[in-house]
C-alpha positions in Angstrom: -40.4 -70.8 -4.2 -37.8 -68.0 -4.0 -36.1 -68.9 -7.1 -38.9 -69.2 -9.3 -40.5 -66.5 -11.4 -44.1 -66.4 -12.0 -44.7 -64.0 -15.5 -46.5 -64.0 -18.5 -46.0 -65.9 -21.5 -43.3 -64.6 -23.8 -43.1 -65.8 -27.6 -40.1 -67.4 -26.7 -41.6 -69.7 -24.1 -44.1 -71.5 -26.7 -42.0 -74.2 -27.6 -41.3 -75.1 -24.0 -45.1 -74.5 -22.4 -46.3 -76.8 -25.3 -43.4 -79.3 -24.2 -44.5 -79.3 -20.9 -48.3 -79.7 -21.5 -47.6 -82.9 -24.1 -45.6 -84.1 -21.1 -48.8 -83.9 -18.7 -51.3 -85.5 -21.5 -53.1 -81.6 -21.9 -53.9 -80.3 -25.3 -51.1 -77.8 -26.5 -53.7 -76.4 -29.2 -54.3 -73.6 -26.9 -50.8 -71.8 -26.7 -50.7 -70.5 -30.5 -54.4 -69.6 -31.0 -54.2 -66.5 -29.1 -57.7 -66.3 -27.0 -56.0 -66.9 -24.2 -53.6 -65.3 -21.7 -51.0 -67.9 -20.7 -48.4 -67.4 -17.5 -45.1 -69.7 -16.7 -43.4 -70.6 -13.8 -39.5 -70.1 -14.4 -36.9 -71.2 -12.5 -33.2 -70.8 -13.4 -34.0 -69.8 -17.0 -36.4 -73.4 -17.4 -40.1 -73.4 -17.9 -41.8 -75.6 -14.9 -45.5 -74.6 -15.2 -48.0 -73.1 -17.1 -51.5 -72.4 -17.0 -53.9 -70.0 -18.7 -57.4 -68.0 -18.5 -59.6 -66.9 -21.5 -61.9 -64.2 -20.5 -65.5 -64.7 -21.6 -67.4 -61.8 -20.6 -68.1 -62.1 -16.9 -67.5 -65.4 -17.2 -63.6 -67.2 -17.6 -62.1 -70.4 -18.7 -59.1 -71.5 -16.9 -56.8 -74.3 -18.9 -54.0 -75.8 -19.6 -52.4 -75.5 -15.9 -49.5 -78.1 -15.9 -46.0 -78.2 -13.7 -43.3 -80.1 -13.9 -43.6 -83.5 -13.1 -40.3 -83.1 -10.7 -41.8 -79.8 -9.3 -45.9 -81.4 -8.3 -47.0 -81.0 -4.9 -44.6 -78.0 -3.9 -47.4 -75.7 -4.5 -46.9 -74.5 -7.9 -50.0 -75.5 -9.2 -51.4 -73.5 -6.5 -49.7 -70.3 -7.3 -50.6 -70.6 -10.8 -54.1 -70.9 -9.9 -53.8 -67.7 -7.3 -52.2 -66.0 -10.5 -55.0 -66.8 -13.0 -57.4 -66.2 -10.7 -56.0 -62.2 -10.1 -56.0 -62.0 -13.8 -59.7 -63.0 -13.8 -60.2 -60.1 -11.6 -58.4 -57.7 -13.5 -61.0 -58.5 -16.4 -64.2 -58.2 -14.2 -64.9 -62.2 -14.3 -67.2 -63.2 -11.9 -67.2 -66.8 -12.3 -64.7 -69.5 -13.6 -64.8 -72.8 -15.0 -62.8 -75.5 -16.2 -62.8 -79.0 -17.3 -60.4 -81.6 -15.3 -59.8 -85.2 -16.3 -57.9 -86.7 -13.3 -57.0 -82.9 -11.0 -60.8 -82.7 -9.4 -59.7 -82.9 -5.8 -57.0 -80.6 -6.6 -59.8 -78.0 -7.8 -61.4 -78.9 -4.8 -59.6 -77.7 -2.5 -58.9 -74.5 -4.6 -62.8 -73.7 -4.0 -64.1 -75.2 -7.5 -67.5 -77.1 -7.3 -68.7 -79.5 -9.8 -70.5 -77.8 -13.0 -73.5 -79.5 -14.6 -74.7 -79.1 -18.1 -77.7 -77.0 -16.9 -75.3 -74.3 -14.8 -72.5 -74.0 -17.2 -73.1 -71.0 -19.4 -73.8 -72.1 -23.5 -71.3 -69.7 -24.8 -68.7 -72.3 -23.1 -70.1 -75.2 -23.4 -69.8 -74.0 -27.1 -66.1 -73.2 -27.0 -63.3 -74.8 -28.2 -62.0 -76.1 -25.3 -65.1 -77.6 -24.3 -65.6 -79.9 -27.9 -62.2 -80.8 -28.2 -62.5 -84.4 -28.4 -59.2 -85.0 -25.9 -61.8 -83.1 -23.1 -64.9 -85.4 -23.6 -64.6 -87.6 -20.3 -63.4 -84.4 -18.3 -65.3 -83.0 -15.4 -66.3 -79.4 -15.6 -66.3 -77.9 -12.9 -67.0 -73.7 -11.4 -66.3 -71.3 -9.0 -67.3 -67.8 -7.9 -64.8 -65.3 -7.4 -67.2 -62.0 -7.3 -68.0 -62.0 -4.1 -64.0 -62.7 -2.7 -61.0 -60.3 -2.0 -58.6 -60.4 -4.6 -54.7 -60.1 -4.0 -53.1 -58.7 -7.2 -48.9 -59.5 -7.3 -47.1 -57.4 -8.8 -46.6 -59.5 -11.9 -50.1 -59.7 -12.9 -50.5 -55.8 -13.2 -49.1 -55.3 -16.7 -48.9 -52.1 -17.8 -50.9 -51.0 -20.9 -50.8 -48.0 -23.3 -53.2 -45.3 -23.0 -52.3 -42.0 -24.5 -48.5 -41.9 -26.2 -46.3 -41.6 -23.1 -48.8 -42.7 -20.9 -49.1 -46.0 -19.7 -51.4 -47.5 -16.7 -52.6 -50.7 -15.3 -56.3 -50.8 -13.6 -57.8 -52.6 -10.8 -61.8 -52.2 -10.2 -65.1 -53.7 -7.9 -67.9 -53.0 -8.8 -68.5 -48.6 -7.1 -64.5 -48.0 -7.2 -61.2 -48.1 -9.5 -57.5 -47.7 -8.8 -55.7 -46.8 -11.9 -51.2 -46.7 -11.8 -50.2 -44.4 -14.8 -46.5 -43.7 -15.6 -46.1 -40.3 -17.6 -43.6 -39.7 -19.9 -41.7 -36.0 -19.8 -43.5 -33.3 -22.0 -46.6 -35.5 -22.0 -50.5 -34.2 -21.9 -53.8 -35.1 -21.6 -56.4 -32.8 -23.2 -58.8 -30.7 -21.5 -61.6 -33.4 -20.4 -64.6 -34.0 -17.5 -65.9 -37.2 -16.7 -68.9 -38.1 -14.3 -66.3 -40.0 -11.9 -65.1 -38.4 -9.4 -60.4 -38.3 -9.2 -58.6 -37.9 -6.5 -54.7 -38.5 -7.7 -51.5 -38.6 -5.5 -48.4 -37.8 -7.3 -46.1 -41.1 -6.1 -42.8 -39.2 -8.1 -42.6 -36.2 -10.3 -45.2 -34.3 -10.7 -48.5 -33.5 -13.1 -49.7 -30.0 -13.6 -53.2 -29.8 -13.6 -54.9 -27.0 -15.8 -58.3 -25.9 -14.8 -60.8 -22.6 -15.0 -59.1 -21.9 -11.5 -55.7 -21.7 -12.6 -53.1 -24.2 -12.7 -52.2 -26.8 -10.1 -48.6 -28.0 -9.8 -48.9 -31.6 -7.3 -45.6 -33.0 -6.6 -44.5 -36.4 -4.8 -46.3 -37.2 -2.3 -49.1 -34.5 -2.7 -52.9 -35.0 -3.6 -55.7 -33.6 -6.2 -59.4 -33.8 -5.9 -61.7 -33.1 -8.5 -65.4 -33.6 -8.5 -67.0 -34.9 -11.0 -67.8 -33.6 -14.1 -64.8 -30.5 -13.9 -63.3 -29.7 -17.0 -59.6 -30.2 -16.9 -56.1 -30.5 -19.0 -53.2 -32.5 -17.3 -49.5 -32.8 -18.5 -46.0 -32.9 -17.6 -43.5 -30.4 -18.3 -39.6 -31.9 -18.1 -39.9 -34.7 -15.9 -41.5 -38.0 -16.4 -44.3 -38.7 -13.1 -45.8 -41.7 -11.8 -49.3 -41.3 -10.3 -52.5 -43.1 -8.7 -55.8 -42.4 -9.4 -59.1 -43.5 -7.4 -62.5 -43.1 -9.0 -65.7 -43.5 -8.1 -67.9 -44.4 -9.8 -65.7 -47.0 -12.2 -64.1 -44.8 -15.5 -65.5 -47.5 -18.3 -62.3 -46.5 -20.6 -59.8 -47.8 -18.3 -61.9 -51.1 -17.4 
């Protein structure tokens, strides 16, 4: 699997992911509506695998996972289902479930149980997925992820805006976060507090951090801890800085 590329779905890829699922008798309805978050398999600039998770609360939908019918049982399906499953995490799901006309011992073996009417939350049953009339033979089928350790590549932690020049991904249990920002030069965040407790490391750059105190300057390499509920201003003067964050308990704004 060296040469392939697992990433997310780019508007250019439509055409080809709706190709592919056609080709493996799975509803292509999915890929323009825009509920949910799609991820291809590429390999030498061709589409050979798809698969996607709609977040529902703490509950997730995976669908439309399909590989190339000259690249089954090399794993890919598996990878895709490792990747969706990060993702799942990355939105606080604690269980998934899916429906599977002819893949159920597939599933199986991924951890998926069979789903009955009665344990299968309404709010799916009522989605689209789950009354399109193509899906009315299929099994459903569930699994708990909550209580698992979850292994996040480095192409499932997209970075999102925050503040302009700021940009950050977050990964959270339950009592802690981890939050990655990148900080543009001449960048600032105003004075704040927060109940979490922050302890940042400064990974290149650095962040100055303004405080009753006095000013902190933390380069590379070097550590802040602030207790919670401190007032405090943080910027960057003329270089740009990349930082971590851990807070405990979990900062709902960057969940």
């Amino acid at each position: 699997m060296t040469n392939v590329a697992c990433r997310y779905m780019q508007d250019a890829d439509r055409d080809a992911v709706c190709l592919l699922l056609q080709q493996n008798d799975l509803p292509a309805d999915g890929v323009t509506s825009g509920q949910a978050t799609f991820l291809v398999l590429e390999e030498k600039e061709q589409i050979i695998g798809c698969g996607a998770l709609i977040p529902m609360g703490r509950f997730g939908v995976i669908r439309s996972i399909a590989v190339h019918k000259d690249r089954q049982t090399k794993g890919y399906g598996r990878l895709l289902l490792d990747r969706l499953q990060s993702i799942a995490a990355l939105h606080n799901v604690d269980e998934l479930f899916l429906l599977t006309v002819n893949a159920s011992a597939f599933f199986k073996k991924m951890g998926f149980v069979h789903s009955g009417q009665l344990e299968t939350p309404l709010e799916i049953q009522q989605s689209e997925l789950w009354e399109n009339p193509c899906c009315s033979g299929a099994e459903s089928m569930k699994k708990t992820i909550s209580r698992q350790a979850h292994y996040f590549p480095k192409e499932t932690l997209q970075l999102q805006d925050d503040l302009p020049g700021v940009k950050l991904w977050a990964v959270s249990l339950q009592k802690t976060m981890m939050t990655y920002f990148t900080v543009e030069a001449n960048s600032s965040f105003a004075e704040h507090s927060h109940e979490s407790e922050q302890i940042t490391m400064v990974l290149s750059g650095e962040l100055f951090f303004s405080m009753e105190e006095g000013t902190h300057r933390v380069g590379a390499g070097e550590v802040i801890a602030i207790g919670a509920n401190i007032p405090h201003a943080v910027y960057t003067r003329d270089k740009p800085a990349t930082a971590v964050d851990a807070w405990s308990p979990v900062m709902d704004k960057y969940r």
